[in-house]
Structures are given as structure tokens and as C-alpha cells.
C-alpha positions as CSV (number, residue, x, y, z in Angstrom):
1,X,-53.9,227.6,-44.9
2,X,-55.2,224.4,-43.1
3,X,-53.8,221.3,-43.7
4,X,-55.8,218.0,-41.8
5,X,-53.9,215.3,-41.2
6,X,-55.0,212.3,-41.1
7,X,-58.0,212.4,-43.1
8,X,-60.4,208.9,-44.2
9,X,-62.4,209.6,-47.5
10,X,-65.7,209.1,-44.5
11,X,-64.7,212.3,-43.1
12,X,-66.7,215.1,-43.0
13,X,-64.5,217.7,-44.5
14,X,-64.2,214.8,-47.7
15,X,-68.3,214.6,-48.4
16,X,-68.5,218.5,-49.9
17,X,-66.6,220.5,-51.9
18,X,-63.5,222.8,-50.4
19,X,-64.2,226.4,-50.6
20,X,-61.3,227.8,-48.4
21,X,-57.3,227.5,-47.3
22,X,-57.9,224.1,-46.4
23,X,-56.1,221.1,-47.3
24,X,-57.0,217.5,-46.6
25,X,-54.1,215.0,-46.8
26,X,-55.0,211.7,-47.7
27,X,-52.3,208.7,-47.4
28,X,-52.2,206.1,-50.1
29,X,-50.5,203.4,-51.8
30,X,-51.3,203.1,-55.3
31,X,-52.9,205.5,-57.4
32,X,-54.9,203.9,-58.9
33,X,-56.5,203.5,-55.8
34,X,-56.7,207.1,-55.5
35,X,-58.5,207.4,-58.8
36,X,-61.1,204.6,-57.9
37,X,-62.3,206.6,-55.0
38,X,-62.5,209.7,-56.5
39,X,-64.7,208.2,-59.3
40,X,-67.0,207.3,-56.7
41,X,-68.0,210.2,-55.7
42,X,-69.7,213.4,-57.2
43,X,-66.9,215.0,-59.7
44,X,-65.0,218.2,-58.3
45,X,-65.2,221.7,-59.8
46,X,-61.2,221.4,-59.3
47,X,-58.8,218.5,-59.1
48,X,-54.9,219.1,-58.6
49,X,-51.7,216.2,-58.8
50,X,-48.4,216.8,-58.4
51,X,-46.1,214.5,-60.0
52,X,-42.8,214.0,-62.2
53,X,-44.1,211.2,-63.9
54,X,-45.4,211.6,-67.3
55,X,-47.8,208.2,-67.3
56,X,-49.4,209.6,-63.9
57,X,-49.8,213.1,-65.6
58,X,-52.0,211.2,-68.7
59,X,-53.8,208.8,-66.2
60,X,-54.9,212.1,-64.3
61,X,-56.6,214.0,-67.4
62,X,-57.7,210.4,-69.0
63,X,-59.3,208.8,-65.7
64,X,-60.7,211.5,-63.6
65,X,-63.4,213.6,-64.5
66,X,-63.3,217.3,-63.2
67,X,-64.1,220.8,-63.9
68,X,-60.6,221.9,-64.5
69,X,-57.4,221.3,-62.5
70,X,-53.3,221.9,-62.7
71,X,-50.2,219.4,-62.5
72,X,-47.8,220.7,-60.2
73,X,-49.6,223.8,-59.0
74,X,-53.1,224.6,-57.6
75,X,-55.7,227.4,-58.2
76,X,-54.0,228.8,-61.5
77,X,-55.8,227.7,-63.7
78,X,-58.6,230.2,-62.7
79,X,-56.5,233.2,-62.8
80,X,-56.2,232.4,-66.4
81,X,-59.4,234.1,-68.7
82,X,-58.5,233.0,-71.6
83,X,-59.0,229.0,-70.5
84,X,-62.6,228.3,-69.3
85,X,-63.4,227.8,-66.1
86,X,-66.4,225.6,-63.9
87,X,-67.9,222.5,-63.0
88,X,-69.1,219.2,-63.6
89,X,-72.0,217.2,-62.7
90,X,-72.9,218.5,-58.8
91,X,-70.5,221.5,-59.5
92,X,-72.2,223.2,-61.6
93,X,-72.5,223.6,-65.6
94,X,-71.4,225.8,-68.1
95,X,-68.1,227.6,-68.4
96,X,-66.5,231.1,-67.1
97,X,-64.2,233.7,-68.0
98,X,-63.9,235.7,-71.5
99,X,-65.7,234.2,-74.2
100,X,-66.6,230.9,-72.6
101,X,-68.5,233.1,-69.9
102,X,-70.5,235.1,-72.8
103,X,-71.2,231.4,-74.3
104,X,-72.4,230.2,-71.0
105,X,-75.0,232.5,-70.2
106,X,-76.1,233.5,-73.9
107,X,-78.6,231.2,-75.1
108,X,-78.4,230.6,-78.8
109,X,-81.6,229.4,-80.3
110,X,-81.7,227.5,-83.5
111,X,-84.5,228.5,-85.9
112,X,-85.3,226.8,-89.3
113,X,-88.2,228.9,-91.2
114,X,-89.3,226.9,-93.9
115,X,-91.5,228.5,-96.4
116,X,-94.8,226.5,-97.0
117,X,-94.4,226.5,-100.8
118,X,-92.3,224.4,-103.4
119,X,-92.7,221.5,-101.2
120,X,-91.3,218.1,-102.8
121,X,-93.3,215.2,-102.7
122,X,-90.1,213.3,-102.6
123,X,-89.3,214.3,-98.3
124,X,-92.7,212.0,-97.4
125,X,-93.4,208.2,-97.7
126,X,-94.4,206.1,-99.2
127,X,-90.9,205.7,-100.3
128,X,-90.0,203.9,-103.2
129,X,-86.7,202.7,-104.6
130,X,-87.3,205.5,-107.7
131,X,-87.9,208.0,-104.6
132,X,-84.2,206.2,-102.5
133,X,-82.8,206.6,-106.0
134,X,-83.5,210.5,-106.4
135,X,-83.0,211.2,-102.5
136,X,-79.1,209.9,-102.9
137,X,-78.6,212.0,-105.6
138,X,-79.9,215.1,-103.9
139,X,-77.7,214.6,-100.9
């Protein structure tokens, strides 16, 4: 593991995503701060917080979009194939592992075949308030 310290949000190492042991620490204040930046910027495939605090825990899943992501650990989550995993936005689409992986690369195409017989005049316009009468009834 690589851990870089300090790092700015204008680094280099902060403009793509991190593929690798390596661990840029950011110093900050207020979280909320955190969470401002972050929603600046292209949403990550994976986001990670590590606190006690329950408030911080809901602000993290409600404020920050992400592909997936842990509280108080890191990488788990993909180890995991029964919870779907991938990206958001610049990180990709679509979802991976068990079923969520069949899902994602099956493409399931919706089909209605009408037949061209028994055809109510009562779909098509004009449309009358006799016509809005029998249409409510119907559905």
C-alpha cells in the first residue's frame, strides 16, 4: 500500500480514478466540505467513510453518489456476489456479480403483438365525453 500525504483535490493522483494499493489522504475540517467537493467531480465506482457517528453514516449514503462503497471498511463490498457491484456516471453502467451480472448484460426486449382485428373505435379521437365516459369504465 501507498499512502500520499499531503494531497490537494488539483493533484494528479485526485483527477482519475484509483485502481491500485494507493491511498490519497486528504485533510479537512468539515464534512460537509468534503461532500461538496466530491459532488463536483465525476461520481466514483467506489466511495469508503469511516466513522462512529450515525448522522455522518446517513449523510454519506444520502449526499454522495457512488457505485457502491462500505462504512468502516474498504473493498468488501465486492467480495460479496450476492450485492451488485459497478459504476456510476464515468464509471461505468450496469451491475456485477450473480444475478445482477446476468441482468446487466442480458438485454430484455419488450414486445407487444397486437392482432389487427377487433379494434375499438373507442382508442382514437375524436373523443367525446360519451367516448371519456366508456374509457373510465374500461380502466
Amino acid at each position: 500500500p501507498t499512502l500520499l500525504n499531503p494531497v490537494d483535490w488539483n493533484d494528479a493522483v485526485m483527477q482519475e480514478e484509483i485502481f491500485g494499493p494507493v491511498l490519497p489522504i486528504l485533510h479537512f475540517n468539515q464534512l460537509s466540505d468534503v461532500f461538496a467537493e466530491i459532488r463536483k467531480r465525476p461520481k466514483p465506482l467506489s466511495a469508503y467513510l469511516f466513522t462512529d457517528k450515525q448522522e455522518e453514516k446517513e449523510r454519506y449514503l444520502q449526499d454522495i453518489s457512488f457505485g457502491g462503497g462500505c462504512i468502516n471498511d474498504t473493498v468488501m463490498h465486492i467480495t460479496n456476489d450476492r450485492m451488485p457491484f459497478g459504476g456510476i456516471g464515468n464509471s461505468g453502467t450496469g451491475h456485477y456479480h450473480g444475478v445482477y451480472g446476468f441482468l446487466t448484460f442480458s438485454h430484455q426486449k419488450s414486445i407487444l403483438d397486437k392482432a389487427d382485428w377487433g379494434e375499438t373505435p373507442l382508442r382514437y379521437p375524436p373523443y367525446s365525453e360519451e367516448k371519456l365516459k366508456w374509457i373510465k369504465k374500461v380502466l
